[in-house]
Backbone as JSON, one array per atom type, in Angstrom:
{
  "sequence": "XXXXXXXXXXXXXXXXXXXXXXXXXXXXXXXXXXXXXXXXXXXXXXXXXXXXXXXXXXXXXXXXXXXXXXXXXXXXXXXXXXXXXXXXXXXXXXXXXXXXXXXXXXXXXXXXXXXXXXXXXXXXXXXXXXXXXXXXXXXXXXXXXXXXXXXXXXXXXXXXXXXXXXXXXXXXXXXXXXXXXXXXXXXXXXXXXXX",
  "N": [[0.84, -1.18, 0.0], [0.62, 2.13, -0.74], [1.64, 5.34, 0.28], [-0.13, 7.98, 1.96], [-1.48, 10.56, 0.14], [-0.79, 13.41, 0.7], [-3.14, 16.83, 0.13], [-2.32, 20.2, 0.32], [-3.49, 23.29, 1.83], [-3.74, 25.38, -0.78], [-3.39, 24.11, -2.94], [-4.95, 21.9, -3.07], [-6.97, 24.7, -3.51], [-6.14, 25.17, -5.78], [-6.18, 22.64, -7.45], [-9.05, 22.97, -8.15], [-9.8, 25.23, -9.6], [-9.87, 25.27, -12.81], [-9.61, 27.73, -14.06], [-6.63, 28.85, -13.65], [-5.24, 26.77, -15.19], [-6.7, 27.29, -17.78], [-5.97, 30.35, -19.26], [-3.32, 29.72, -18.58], [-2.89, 28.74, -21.07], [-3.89, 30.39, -23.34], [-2.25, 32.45, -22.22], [0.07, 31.05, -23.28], [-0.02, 30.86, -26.14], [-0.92, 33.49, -26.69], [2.65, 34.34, -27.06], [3.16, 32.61, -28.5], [2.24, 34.21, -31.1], [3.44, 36.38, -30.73], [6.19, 35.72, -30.61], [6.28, 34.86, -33.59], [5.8, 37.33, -35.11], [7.64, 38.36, -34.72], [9.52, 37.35, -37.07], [10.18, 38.81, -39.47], [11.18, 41.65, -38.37], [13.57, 40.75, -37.62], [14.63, 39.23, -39.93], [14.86, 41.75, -41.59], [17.05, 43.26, -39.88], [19.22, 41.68, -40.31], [20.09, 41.3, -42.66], [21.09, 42.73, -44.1], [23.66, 41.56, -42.65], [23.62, 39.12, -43.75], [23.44, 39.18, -46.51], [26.08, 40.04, -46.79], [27.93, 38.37, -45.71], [27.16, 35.51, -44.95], [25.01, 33.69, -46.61], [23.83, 31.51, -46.34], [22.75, 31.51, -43.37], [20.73, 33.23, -43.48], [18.95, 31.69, -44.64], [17.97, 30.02, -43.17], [15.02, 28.61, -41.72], [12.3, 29.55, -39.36], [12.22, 28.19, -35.55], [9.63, 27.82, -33.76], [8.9, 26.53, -30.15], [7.56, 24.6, -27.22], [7.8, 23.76, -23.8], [7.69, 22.27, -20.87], [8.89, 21.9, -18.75], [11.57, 23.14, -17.81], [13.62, 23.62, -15.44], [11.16, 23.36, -13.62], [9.68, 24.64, -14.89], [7.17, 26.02, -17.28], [7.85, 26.71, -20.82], [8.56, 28.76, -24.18], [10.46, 28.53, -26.33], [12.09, 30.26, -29.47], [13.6, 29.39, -32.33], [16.24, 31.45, -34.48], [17.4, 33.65, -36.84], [18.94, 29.56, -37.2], [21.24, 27.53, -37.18], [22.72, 24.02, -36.71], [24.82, 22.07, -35.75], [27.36, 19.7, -35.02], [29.64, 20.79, -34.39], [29.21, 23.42, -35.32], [27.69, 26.11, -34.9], [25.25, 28.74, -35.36], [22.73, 30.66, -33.84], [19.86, 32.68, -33.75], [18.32, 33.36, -30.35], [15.09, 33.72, -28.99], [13.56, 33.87, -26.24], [10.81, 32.4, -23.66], [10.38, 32.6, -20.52], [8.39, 31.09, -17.94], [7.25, 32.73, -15.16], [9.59, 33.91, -15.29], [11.41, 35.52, -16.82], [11.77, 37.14, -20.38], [13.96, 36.49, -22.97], [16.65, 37.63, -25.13], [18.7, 35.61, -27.48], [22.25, 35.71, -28.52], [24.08, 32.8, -30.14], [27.06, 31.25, -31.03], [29.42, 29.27, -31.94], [32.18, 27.37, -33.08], [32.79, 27.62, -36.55], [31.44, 30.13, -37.24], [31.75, 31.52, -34.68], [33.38, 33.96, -35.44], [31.8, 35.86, -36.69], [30.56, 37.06, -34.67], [31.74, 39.49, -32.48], [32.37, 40.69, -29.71], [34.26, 42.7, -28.28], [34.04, 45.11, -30.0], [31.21, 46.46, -30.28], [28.4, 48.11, -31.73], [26.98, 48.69, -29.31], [26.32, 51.56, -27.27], [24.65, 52.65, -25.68], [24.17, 53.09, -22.09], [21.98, 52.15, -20.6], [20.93, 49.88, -22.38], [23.31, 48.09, -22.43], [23.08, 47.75, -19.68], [21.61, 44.96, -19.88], [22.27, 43.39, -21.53], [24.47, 40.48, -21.49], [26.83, 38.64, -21.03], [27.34, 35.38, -21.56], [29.49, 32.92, -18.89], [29.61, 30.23, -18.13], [30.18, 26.77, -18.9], [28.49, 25.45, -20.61], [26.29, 25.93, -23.3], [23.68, 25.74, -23.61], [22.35, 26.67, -20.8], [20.38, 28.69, -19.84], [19.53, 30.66, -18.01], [20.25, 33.32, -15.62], [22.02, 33.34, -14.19], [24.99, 34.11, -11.76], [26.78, 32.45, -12.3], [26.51, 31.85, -14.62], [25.59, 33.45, -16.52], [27.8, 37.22, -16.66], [26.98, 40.63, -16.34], [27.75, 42.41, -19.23], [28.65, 44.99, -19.46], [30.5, 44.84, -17.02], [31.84, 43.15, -17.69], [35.16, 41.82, -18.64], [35.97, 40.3, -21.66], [37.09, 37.55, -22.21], [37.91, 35.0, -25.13], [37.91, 32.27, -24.21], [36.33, 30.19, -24.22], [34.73, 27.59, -26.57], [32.16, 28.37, -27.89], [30.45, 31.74, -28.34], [28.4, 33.26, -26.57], [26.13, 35.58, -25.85], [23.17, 37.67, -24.22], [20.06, 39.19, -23.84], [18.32, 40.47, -21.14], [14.99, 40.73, -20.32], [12.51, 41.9, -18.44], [9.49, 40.53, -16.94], [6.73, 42.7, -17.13], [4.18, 44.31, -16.08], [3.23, 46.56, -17.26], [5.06, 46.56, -19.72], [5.74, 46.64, -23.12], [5.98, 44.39, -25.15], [6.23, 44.02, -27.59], [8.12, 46.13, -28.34], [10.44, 46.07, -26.96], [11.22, 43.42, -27.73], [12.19, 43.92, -29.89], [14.25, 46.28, -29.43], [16.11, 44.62, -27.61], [16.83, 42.57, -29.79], [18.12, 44.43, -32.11], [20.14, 44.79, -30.29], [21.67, 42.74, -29.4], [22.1, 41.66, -32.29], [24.35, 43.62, -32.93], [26.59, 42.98, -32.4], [27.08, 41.42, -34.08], [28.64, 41.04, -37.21]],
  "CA": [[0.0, 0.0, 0.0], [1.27, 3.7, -0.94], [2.06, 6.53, 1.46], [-1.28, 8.41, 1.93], [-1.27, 11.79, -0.31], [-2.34, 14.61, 1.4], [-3.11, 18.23, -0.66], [-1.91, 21.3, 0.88], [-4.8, 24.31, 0.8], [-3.06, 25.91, -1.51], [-2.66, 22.98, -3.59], [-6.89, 22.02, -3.39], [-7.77, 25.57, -4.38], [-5.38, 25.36, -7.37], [-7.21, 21.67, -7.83], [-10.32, 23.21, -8.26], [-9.78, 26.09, -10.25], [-9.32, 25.61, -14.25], [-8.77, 28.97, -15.21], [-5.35, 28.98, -14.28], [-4.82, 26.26, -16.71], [-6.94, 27.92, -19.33], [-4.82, 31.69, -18.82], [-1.92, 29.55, -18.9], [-2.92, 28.17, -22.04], [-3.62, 31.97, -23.41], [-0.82, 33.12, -22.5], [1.1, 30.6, -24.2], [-0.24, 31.16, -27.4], [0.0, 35.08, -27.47], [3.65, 34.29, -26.74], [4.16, 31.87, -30.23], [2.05, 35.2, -31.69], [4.52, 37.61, -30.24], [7.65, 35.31, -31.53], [6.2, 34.76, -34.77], [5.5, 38.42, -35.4], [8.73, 39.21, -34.78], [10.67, 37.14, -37.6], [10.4, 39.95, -40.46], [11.9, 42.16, -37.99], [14.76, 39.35, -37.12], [14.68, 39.23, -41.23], [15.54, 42.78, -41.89], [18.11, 43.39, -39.39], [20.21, 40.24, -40.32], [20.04, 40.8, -43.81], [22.65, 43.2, -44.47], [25.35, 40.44, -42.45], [23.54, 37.16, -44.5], [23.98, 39.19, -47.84], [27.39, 40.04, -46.97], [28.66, 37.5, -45.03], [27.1, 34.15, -45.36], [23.27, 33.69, -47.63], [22.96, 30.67, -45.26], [22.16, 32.11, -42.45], [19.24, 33.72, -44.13], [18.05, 31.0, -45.71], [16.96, 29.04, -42.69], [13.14, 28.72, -41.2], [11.91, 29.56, -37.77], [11.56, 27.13, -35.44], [9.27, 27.59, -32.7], [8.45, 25.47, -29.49], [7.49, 24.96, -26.1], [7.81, 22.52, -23.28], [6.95, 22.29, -19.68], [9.65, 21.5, -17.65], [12.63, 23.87, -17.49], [13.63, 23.65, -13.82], [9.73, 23.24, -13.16], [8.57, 25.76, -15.02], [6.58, 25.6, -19.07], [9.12, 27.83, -21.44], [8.75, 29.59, -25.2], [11.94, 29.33, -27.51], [12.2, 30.67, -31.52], [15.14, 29.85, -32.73], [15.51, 32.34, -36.06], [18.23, 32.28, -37.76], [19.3, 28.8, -36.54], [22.28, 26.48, -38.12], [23.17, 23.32, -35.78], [25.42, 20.89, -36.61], [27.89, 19.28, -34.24], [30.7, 21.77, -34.45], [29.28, 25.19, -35.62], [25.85, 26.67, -34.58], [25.2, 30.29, -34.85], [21.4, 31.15, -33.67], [19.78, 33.89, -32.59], [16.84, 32.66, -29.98], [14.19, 34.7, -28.19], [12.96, 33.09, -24.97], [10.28, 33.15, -22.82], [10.45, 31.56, -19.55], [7.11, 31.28, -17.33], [7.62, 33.45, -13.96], [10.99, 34.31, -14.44], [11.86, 36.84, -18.21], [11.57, 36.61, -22.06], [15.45, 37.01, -23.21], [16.67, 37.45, -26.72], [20.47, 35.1, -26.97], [23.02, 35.26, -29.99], [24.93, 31.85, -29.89], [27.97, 31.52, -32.25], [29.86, 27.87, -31.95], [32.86, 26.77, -34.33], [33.25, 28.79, -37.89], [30.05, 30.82, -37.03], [32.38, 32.41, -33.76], [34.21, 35.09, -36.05], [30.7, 36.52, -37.26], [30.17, 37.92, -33.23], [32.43, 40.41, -32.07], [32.08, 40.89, -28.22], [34.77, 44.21, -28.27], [33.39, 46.05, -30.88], [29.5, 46.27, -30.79], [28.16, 49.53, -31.78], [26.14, 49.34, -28.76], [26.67, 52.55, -26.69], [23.68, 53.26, -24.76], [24.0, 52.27, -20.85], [20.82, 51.17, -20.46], [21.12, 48.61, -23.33], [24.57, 47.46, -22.29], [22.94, 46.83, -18.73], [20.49, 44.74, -20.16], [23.41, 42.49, -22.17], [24.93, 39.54, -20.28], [27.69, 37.2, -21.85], [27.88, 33.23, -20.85], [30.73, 32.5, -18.78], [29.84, 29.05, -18.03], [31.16, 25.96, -20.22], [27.27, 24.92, -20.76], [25.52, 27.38, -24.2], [22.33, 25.5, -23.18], [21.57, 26.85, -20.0], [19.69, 30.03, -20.32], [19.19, 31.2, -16.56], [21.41, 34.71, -15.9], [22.66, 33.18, -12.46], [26.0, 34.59, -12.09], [27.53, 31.41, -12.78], [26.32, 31.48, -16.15], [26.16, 35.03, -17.15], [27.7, 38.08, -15.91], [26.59, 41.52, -17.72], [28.58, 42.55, -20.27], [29.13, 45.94, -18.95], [31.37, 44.44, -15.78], [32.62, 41.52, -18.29], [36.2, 41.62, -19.48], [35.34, 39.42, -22.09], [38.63, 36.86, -22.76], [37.41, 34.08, -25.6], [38.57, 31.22, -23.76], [35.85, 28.56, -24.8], [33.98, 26.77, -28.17], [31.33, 29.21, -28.46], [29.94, 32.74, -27.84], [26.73, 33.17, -26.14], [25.5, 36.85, -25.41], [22.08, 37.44, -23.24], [19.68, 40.1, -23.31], [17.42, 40.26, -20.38], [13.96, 41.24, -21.19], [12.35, 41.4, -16.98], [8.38, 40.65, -16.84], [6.57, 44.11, -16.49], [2.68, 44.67, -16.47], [3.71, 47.79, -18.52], [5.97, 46.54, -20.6], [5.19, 46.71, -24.69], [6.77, 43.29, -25.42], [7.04, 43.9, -29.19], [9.32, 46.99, -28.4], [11.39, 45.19, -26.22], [12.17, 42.71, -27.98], [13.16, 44.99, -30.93], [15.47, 46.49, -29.12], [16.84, 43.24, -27.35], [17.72, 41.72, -31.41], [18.98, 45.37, -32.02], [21.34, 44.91, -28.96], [22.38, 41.35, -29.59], [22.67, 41.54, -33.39], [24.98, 44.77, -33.06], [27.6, 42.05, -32.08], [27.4, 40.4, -35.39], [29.85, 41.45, -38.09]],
  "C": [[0.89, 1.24, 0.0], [1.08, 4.54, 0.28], [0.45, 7.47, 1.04], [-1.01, 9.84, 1.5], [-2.12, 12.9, -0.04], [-2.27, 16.33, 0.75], [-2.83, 19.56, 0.36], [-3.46, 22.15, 0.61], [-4.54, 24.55, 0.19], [-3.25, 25.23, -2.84], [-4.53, 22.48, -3.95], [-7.28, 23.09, -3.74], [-7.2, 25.27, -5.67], [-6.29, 23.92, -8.03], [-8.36, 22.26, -8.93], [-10.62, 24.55, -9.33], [-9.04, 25.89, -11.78], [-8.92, 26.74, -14.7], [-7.73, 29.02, -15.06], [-4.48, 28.29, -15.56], [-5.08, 26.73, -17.82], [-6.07, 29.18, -19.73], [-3.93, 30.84, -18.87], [-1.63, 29.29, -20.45], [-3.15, 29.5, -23.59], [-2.79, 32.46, -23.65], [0.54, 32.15, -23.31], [0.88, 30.8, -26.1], [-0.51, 32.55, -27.97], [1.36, 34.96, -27.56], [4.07, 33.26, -28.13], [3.3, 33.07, -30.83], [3.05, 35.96, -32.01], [5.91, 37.03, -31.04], [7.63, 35.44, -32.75], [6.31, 35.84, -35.44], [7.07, 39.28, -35.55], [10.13, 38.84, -35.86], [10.99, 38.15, -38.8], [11.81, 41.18, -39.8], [13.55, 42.06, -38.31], [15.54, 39.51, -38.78], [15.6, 40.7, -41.77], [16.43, 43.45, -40.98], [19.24, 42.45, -39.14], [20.39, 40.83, -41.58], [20.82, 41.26, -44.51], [24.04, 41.92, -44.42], [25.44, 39.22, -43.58], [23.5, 37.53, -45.97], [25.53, 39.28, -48.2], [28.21, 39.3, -46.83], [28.29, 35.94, -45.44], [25.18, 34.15, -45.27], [23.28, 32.16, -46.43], [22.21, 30.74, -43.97], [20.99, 32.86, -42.42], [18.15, 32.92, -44.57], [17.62, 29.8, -44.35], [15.69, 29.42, -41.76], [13.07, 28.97, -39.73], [11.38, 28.08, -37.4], [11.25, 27.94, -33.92], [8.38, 26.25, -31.63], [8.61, 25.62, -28.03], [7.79, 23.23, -25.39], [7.21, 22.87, -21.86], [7.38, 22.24, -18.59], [11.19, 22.23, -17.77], [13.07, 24.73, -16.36], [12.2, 23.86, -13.16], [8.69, 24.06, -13.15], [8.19, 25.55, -17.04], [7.85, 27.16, -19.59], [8.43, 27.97, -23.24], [10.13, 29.37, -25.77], [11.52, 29.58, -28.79], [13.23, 30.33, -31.69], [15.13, 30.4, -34.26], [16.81, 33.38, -35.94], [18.77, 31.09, -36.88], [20.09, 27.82, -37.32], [22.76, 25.41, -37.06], [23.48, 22.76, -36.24], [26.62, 20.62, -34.85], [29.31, 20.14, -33.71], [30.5, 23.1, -34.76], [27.51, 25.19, -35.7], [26.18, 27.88, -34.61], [23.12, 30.26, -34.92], [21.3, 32.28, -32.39], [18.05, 33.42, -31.78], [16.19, 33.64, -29.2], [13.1, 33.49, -27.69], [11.98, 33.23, -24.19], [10.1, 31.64, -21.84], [9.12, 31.65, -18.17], [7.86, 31.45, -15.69], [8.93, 33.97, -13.86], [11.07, 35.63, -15.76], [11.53, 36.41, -19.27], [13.29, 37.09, -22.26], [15.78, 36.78, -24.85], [18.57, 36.72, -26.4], [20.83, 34.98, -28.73], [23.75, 33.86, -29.3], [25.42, 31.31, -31.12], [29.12, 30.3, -31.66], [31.05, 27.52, -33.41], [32.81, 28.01, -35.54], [32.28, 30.18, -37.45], [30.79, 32.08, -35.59], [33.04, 34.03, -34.26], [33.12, 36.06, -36.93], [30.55, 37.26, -35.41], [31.74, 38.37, -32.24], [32.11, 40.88, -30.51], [32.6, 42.74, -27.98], [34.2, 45.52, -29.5], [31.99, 46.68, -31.67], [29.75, 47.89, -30.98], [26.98, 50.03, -30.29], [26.46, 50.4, -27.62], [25.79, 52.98, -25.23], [23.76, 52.32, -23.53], [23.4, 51.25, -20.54], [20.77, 50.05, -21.2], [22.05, 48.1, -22.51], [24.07, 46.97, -20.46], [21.97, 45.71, -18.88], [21.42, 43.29, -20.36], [24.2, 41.69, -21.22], [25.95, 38.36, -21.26], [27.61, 36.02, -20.76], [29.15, 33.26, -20.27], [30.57, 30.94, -17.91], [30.24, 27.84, -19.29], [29.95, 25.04, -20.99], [26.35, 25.75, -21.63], [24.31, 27.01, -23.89], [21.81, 25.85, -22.11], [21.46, 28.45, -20.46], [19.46, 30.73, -18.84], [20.54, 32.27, -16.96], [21.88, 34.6, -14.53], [24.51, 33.64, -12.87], [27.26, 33.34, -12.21], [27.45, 31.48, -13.99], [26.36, 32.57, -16.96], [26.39, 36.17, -16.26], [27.5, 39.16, -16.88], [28.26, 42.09, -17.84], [29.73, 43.68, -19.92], [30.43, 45.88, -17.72], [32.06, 43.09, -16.64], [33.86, 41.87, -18.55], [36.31, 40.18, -20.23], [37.09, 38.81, -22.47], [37.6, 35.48, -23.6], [38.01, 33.02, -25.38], [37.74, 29.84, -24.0], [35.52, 28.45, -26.07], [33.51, 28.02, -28.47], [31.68, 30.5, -27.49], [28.84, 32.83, -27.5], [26.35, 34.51, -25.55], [23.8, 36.91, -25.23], [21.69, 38.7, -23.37], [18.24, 39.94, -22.85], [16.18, 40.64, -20.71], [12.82, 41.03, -19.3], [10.54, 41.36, -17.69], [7.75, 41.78, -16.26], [4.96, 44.26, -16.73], [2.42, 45.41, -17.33], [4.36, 47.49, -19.63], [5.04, 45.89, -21.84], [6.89, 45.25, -24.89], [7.66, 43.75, -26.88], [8.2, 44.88, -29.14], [10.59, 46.5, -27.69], [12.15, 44.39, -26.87], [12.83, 42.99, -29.21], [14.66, 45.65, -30.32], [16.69, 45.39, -28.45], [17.42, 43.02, -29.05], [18.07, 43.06, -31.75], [20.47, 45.41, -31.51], [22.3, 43.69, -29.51], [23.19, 41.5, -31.22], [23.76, 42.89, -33.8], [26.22, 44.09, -33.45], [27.84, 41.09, -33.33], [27.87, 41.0, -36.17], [29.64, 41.06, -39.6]]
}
């Protein structure tokens, strides 16, 4: 016989109450709106580097997708542009993580590294640059901005000591906040860094 499972209150109101599931379910699908809406953008501020630099990087498809469990919480990625292969990835992803931020990340792996420039962004403005967070863990898949994993950019002395590049811009949850502008300026910020 099993250990007798007993519900917290907390835990029986949430039971009993569907709408949070439905509102969760809501808000996940303005949130593949909001990504989707934003690949034209994504499109015409790449398109200078992927005519100059490399037409592949242009030429691949959005992929969006969700899941449910990223440290015990449901999550949002796009990835757009996205190239993976076992040795050279460059994508640029825009995140959204349930209770915690939405973050826009360049990640530049193998040949794809010498397209992102860390010392020489054009970005200038404070406020942006506190926003910006490089990877300094040895892991491009975790996405949290714990200071194990990223510190901002602004306090970084950036030394390229691993595989890839992975630059972070935060994007905080705001009742106020106009997402779509946000995350314009986030792929603004990030793609400054591309060459």
């Amino acid at each position: 016989m099993s250990a007798k499972i007993l519900f917290s209150a907390r835990e029986h109101s949430l039971l009993q109450d569907a709408d949070i599931i439905l509102t969760k379910r809501v808000v996940i699908d303005k949130v593949y709106v909001l990504f989707s809406e934003q690949i034209p953008f994504i499109n015409d501020l790449l398109r200078p580097f992927t005519l100059a630099q490399n037409a592949e990087i242009g030429g691949t498809n959005p992929k969006i997708y969700k899941g449910e469990n990223l440290d015990g919480l449901p999550y949002v990625m796009m990835d757009h542009p996205a190239l993976f292969s076992t040795e050279h990835i460059f994508a640029v992803r825009t995140f959204f993580w349930w209770g915690r931020y939405m973050a826009v990340y360049v990640l530049a792996k193998g040949k794809y590294q010498e397209y992102v420039n860390v010392k020489t962004s054009s970005v200038i403005d404070e406020a942006i640059n506190n926003s910006l967070f490089f990877c300094v863990n040895e892991d491009p898949w975790r996405h949290d901005f714990e200071e194990d994993n990223f510190l901002p950019l602004s306090k970084n002395d950036f030394h390229g000591n691993r595989d890839f590049i992975k630059l972070g811009y935060k994007i905080p949850f705001s009742q106020n906040q106009n997402y779509d502008s946000a995350l314009a300026e986030a792929y603004k910020a990030v793609v400054s860094f591309i060459k």
